[in-house]
C-alpha positions in Angstrom: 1.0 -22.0 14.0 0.8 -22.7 10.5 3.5 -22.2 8.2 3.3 -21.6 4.2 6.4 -21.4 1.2 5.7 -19.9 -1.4 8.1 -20.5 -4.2 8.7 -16.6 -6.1 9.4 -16.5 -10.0 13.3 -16.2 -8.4 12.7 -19.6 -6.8 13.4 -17.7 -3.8 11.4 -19.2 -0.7 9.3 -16.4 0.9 7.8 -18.5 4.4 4.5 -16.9 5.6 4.1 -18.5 9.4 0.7 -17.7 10.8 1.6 -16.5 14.7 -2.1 -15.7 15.6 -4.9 -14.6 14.4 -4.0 -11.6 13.5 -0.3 -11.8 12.7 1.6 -13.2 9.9 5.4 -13.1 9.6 7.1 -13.3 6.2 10.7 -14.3 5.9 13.4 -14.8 3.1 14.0 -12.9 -0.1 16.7 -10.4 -0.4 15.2 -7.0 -1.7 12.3 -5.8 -1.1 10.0 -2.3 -2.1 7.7 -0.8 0.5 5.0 1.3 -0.1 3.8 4.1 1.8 0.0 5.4 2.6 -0.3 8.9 1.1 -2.1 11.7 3.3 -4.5 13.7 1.0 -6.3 15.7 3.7 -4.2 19.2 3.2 -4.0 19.2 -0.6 -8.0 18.2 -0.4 -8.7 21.4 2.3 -6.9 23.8 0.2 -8.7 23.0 -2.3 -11.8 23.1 -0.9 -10.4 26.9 0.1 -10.0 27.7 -3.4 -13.0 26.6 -5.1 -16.8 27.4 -4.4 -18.7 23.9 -5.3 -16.1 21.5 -4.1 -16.0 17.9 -4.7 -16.1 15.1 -2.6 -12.7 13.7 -1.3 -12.3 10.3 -3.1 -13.3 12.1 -6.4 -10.6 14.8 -5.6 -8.2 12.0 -4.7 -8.9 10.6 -8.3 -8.8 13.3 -10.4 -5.5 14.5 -8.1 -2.7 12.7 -10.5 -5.4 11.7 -14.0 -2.8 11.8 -16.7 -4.0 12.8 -19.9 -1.1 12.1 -23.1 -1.9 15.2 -24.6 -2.7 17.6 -22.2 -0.9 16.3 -19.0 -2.0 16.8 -15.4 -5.3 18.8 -15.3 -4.0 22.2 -14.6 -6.8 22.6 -12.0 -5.6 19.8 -9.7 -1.9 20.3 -10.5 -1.4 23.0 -7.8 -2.3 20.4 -4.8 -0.2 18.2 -5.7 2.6 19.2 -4.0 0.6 18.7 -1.1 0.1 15.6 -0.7 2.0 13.8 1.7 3.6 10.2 2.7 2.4 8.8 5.9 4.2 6.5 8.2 1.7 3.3 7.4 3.2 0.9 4.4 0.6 -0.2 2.6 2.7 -2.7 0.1 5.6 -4.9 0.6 6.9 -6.4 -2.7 9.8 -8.7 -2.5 12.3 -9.4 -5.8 9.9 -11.8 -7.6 7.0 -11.5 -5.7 4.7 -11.9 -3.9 3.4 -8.6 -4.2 1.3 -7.9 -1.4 -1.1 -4.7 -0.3 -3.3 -4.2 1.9 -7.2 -5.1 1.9 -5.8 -8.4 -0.3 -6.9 -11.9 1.3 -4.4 -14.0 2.6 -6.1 -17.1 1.7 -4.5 -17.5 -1.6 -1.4 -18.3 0.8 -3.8 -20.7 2.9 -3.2 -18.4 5.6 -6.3 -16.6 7.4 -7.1 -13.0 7.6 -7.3 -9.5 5.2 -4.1 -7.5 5.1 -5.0 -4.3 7.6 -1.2 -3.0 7.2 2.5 -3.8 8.1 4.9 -3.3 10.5 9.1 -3.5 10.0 11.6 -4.1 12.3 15.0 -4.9 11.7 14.3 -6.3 8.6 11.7 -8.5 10.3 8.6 -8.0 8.4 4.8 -8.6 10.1 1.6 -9.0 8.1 -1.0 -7.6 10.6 -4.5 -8.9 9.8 -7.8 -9.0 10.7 
């Protein structure tokens, strides 16, 4: 078990301990953001209802929220919007003064092994699963 503190910009002392190869639990800091995986599958299916050459899903997913400072939303994508929803899976976990953390990022910048595959909270107990 290895066992990294990192110092935040708070000089709060956020410890990373390494509990196997494929877990990672982070303690201290007092607040913390989570981030939630978003579900694009109906608003992407109603689309593909509406229109006759659809495009493919990560382009929709793109386009979905492009913000243009003169002309807003895209008025075609504006109306599946709405239908995109939250998932259960965080994807992010950002403690007060860092370090921000998402998944697919390496945790070797920690010295820790492993890529961030997700998260999992319990009580205020936070895991870092990895693979």
């Amino acid at each position: 078990m290895k066992t990294v503190i990192y110092k935040n910009r708070y000089s709060d002392e956020i410890k990373f301990t390494q509990t196997s190869n494929n877990q990672i639990s982070m303690e201290g800091g007092e607040f913390y953001r989570y981030g939630y995986a978003n579900n694009y599958l109906d608003a992407y299916l109603k689309y593909c209802e509406d229109v006759d050459n659809p495009i493919d899903i990560k382009t929709f997913i793109d386009k979905l929220f492009e913000y243009d400072s003169e002309t807003g939303y895209n008025p075609e994508f504006k109306p599946y919007q709405s239908l995109v929803k939250s998932t259960n899976n965080i994807n992010m976990v950002d403690p007060s003064g860092g370090p921000y953390l998402a998944t697919n990022m390496n945790m070797d910048q920690f010295g820790l092994k492993g890529v961030i595959k997700g998260f999992q909270i319990d009580n205020d107990k936070i895991t870092i699963i990895v693979k």
